[in-house]
Structures are given as C-alpha cells and as structure tokens.
C-alpha positions, 0 to 999 in steps of 0.5 A: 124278626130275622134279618133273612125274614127282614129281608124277604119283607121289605122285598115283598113291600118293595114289589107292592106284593102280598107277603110270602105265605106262611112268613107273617106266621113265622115272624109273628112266632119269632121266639127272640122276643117274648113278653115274659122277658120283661116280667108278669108285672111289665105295664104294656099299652098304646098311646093317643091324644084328644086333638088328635083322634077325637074330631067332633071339633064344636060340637056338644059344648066344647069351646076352641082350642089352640089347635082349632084355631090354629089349623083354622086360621093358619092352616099353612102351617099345617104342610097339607093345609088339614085339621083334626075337625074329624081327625080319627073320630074316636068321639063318635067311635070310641066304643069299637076301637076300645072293643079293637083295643080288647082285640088286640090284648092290649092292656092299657091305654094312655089318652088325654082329656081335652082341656076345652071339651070339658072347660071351654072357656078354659076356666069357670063353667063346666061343660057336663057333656064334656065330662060325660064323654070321659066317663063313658070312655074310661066306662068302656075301658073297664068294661074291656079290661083296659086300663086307663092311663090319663094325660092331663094335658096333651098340647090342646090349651082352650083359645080363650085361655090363650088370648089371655097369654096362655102359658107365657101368663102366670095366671095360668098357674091358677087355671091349670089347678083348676082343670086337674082338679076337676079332672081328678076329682071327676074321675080319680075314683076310676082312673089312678094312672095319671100323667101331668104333661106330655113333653113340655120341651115340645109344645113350649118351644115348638109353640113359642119359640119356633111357632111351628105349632099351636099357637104359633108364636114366636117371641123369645120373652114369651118363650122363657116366661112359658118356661117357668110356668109350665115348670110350676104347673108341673109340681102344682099339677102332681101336687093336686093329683096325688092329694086328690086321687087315692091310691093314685100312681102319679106320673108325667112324660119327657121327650128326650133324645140321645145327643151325639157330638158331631166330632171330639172338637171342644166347641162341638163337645160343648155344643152337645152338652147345650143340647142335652141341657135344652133338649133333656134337662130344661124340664126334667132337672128343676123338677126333680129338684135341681133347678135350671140347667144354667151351667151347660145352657146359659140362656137359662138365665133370662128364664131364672128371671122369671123366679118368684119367691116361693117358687123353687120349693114349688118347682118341685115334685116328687113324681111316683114315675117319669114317662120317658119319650123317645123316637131318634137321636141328634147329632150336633155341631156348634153354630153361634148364629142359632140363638139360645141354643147355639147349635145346630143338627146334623141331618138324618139322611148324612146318618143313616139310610134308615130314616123315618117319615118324620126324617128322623134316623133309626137309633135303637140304642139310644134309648137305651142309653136314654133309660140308663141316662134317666135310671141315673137320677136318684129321685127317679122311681120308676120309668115307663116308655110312654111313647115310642113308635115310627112313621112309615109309608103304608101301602094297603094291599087288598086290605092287608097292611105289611108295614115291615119298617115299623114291626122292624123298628118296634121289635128293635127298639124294644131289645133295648129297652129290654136290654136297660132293663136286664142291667138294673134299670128300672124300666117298667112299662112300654107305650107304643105310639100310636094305636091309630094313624091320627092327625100328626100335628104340623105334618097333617095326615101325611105321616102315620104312626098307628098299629092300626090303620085308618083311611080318614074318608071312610073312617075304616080301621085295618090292624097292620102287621105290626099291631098283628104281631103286637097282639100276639106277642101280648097274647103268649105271656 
C-alpha cells in the first residue's frame, strides 16, 4: 500500500464513509508485496485458539477448564465482565469457516486442542466425543486443503488439574505426557505440524505472577516453580511428538519483543538487558540448551531451585523449528521497586501515535530484528512467524469492513520479515493472528484481531479488507 492510497484510506474511515470506488481494487493489486517474494515453499496460514472461538463450554462431556472457571467465578477480571461460554462458535460452525478459510486461499491453519475437552479431569478417562470433535476438524481441513498445524496446549489447563496445583505441581510433568501422547497418537497419522506450547513466557506469569490471567495467582513461589515445569514439559512434550508422529515437523512458539533501552544511562542499559532475559530468553535459552538466563536476570536463581537431578539433559530439545510471536516492542528504564524484574515500560502513547487497541506501539522493525536475534541461535533450524497481526476499531459500514489500520500494519510487518529473509535468515513461514475476532482473554470481546469479522449476537462472519487482500495476495503465486 502507498502512503497516498494510506492516506485516502484512514480519510475514508475517519468520515465513516465507504472507500473511494475502485481504490480497495488498487490496493488489493499493489504490486510492492508479492507472495512469490518469499518463495514457492514459504508456509502461509492464520492462527486461533480452542478457548478462544470454540464456545460449547460443557457440553458433549468436556470437563472445566481454567478459563471456564475463571471467567466464571472472577468475571472482574475480565474488563467486560465476558467469557468465551460461546465465544465464536466454531464447535458447532467449524465446517463453514474451514470452507471460509478455502475461500480466502488460505493454506494452513494453526489450531489448538482443548486439553479439558478431550481429558476432562485432566488425566485418566478419555472423552471419545471430545476426540471425535478434532478429528472432524482436521477431516474438514483436508477436505479443504488446509493444512493442520496443532497447539498442544494454548493456555486452557483442565481446572481439575489446577486444584491439584497445576503447573506450580511437578506432577504435571506426568500429566502433560499423558495428554500429548494421546494427542499425537490420535491424530499423528493425519496431523505432522505440531507445536508444544503457545508462549509460555505469557501464560506463566500473566497466570502466576500477576494474575491478570487464568488462574489468576499471584504468588512468586508458585510463579518460579511453574517456571521450571513448564521448561520440563517442553523437552518431554517435543520428545513424546517426535517419537510418536512419523515424519513429524515438531515445533513450539515464543512471545518475544524487541527491548529498547530508554537512554544509554548504564543502569537503563542493564535494565534492557533484564528485560530481554525475562521477556525472551527465560524459556527459550534452557530449551535450547543453555540453561537459565541468571547472568543478565538474577532472580533465575529462586527457579534453579527447583533443579532435580537429571533435569538439565531434559530441559532440552532439539526442536524441528521455533515459532516466533511478536506484535510491538518495549522500551525500559531501570526501576528497583518492580520485583524480579526491576524495570519498568515505558508507555506506547509517549512512543508513537500509532498504537493499537491493545495500546501497544506500531514497531515493524522490530521483528525483524527479532528473526535476525533468533536466526543468531545456532540450534535454531527454522523459524515460522506463528503470530502476528493488530487489534483496531472496526466499523462495519453497510456490511463492508475497511480496517485500513490493520491491512497497513500487516503489509508492514511482512516487509520486514521479508527483509530477514532476504539477509539469510532462516524464516519460512507467516501466521496471522488471528483468522476470526475471538474472546481476547482479559480484554473480552472489546478488541478484535480477525481477518474476518465476527458479530457474536448473530454469529455472522463478514471478510474485512484485510482478509480481502490476504485472500488476493495468496491467490497471485
């Protein structure tokens, strides 16, 4: 998109007006980004998540999971007091949003299985219409010819498991064993795109430390202890997938985010570097290998407590590719009062103007400098892009959806990755988030990141202009 076709955009959206005839056409054929730039075998997809759009909370057998009880019981957690009881519900609609998906030429689509809905006390009895429920997903994805890339677990751990201490309970090494090889011998014969976690550096503190999430702990003991725990059932999860799933390309996602320094004071400098070891490094380094990142974030310590013998040579996995997740950047400043960490973010809004939803800055570059950060990592393989993608205001206009924003923001964010690529990096692959609006975990359905729109009274989807042009620029290979 040109600044000038940019402009007459955001002018249209400003005066709620439809867009000037014939200007969607010409952006949609803007001939500075082609598909064919990153090569015939560059993996393109979108990427949900079970809580998240698939509703049909209790029903068919599936037990309670940690975001069912807490939306439940501390709904004011939640800044619109919502839950994802019905969510998007792809349960029941999955078919025509996998036909959508056809529509739209999109080849691949990164879903999660619900742990609770097909072991809903976590562990033990096996819940067959649970199971049969992914199989009749990943039925239509091939009828479709729409490749299946599966999330092991997407932040939905079965409440039954959580009153036994959940992820701060060493057992649940055990459990989760249990649970990927049920999931990879149930449908490793037609599923061999696997990921074990998605963003761990999110779910374990956000759930935790800062209880902002399920299940809403916050407690610094349990916080290290999940820790270390969710480290071990990353190498035991790759483990179970790779000897379980022939021909498998086993993978998992990071969050990660470019750190800036807020000046080149020393103690800001240091401060950055605490960030970047938190924020990037805490899971990602012992799972390459590397053990905890203690040097730059000393805290670590309280977490190398945790240590069994035999634990270090588990820690690790040899990983067929990392999923890289990246939405903004953070700049930092040193401020001692913020436990563990000891620093603090500087707000988007004193950043830029361009801020999402989520308020977070607009940064294309830094995921570029993300991928070449990551393309660093010699026991790095193969990176995807397994998430990526905005939150803006939508304003359905006479059932058209011109989310100028977000096209703007996809198309720069791709150059970049573009760019890595061209340098050596070796980036393969390009998820947006998301394919539909969903239930946005704390922020409820306020904020919406879909291609495709959905109005959650009626359940009706409308493609926007961004999944419009998405669908074009995978069609012209």
């Amino acid at each position: 998109m040109t600044r000038e076709q940019y402009l007459k955009l955001t002018a249209a959206l400003a005066a709620g007006s439809l867009l000037p005839k014939g200007l969607l056409a010409e952006i949609l054929a803007d001939p500075t980004l082609r598909r064919s730039d990153f090569g015939k075998d560059f993996i393109w997809g979108t990427a949900t998540a079970a809580y998240q759009i698939e509703g049909a909370w209790n029903v068919d057998g599936k037990g309670e999971s940690i975001w069912d009880h807490f939306t439940h019981y501390k709904k004011g957690k939640i800044k619109t007091k919502e839950n994802g009881d019905v969510a998007a519900d792809f349960y029941n609609r999955y078919a025509s949003d996998i036909e959508l998906m056809r529509k739209m030429n999109i080849p691949a689509s990164r879903f999660s299985i619900g742990w609770s809905r097909v072991l809903p006390e976590g562990k033990g009895a096996v819940n067959q219409k649970g199971l049969d429920f992914y199989h009749r997903v990943i039925d239509k994805c091939l009828e479709q010819n729409v490749a299946s890339w599966v999330t092991c677990y997407h932040w939905d751990l079965p409440q039954a498991l959580e009153d036994k201490g959940g992820w701060a309970n060493r057992d649940v090494i055990g459990w989760f064993e249990d649970y990927v090889e049920l999931c990879a011998k149930t449908y490793g014969d037609k599923v061999k795109n696997w990921m074990v976690f998605n963003e761990p550096m999110a779910f374990v503190p956000l759930g935790y430390l800062i209880g902002m999430h399920a299940p809403g702990h916050v407690n610094f003991g349990k916080f290290y202890k999940a820790v270390h725990n969710v480290v071990m059932c990353h190498g035991a999860g790759g483990r179970i997938l790779k000897n379980t799933v022939k021909d498998g390309n086993i993978g998992t996602t990071f969050s990660c985010s470019h750190v800036d320094a807020k000046n080149d004071k020393p103690a800001n400098v240091k401060a950055a570097r605490r960030a970047d070891a938190f924020i990037n490094r805490l899971f990602l380094d012992p799972v390459m290998g590397r053990g905890y990142p203690t040097k730059d974030l000393p805290a670590c310590k309280h977490i190398e407590k945790h240590i069994q013998p035999g634990d270090e040579a588990k820690m690790k996995f040899d990983f067929d590719f990392v999923g890289l997740q990246n939405y903004s950047r953070m700049m930092v400043y040193n401020l001692g009062l913020i436990p563990i960490i000891h620093f603090a973010n500087v707000p988007a809004k004193k950043l830029s103007e361009n801020i999402t939803e989520m308020g977070w800055e607009v940064y294309p570059v830094g995921i570029y400098k993300l991928i070449k950060k990551y393309a660093e990592y010699p026991e790095i393989k193969k990176i995807y892009v397994t998430e990526n993608g905005a939150a803006f205001e939508d304003v359905n206009v006479n059932g058209e959806i011109n989310d100028t924003k977000r096209l703007e923001f996809i198309q720069s964010y791709l150059r970049e990755v573009l760019r890595a690529k061209n340098e050596g990096a070796p980036v393969d692959g390009y998820f947006i988030w998301s394919f539909m609006d969903n239930f946005e975990w704390a922020e409820g359905y306020r904020t919406r990141f879909g291609l495709v729109g959905v109005d959650f009274k009626t359940q009706e989807r409308t493609v926007k202009a961004s999944g419009k042009w998405f669908a074009d620029f995978l069609a012209n290979k």
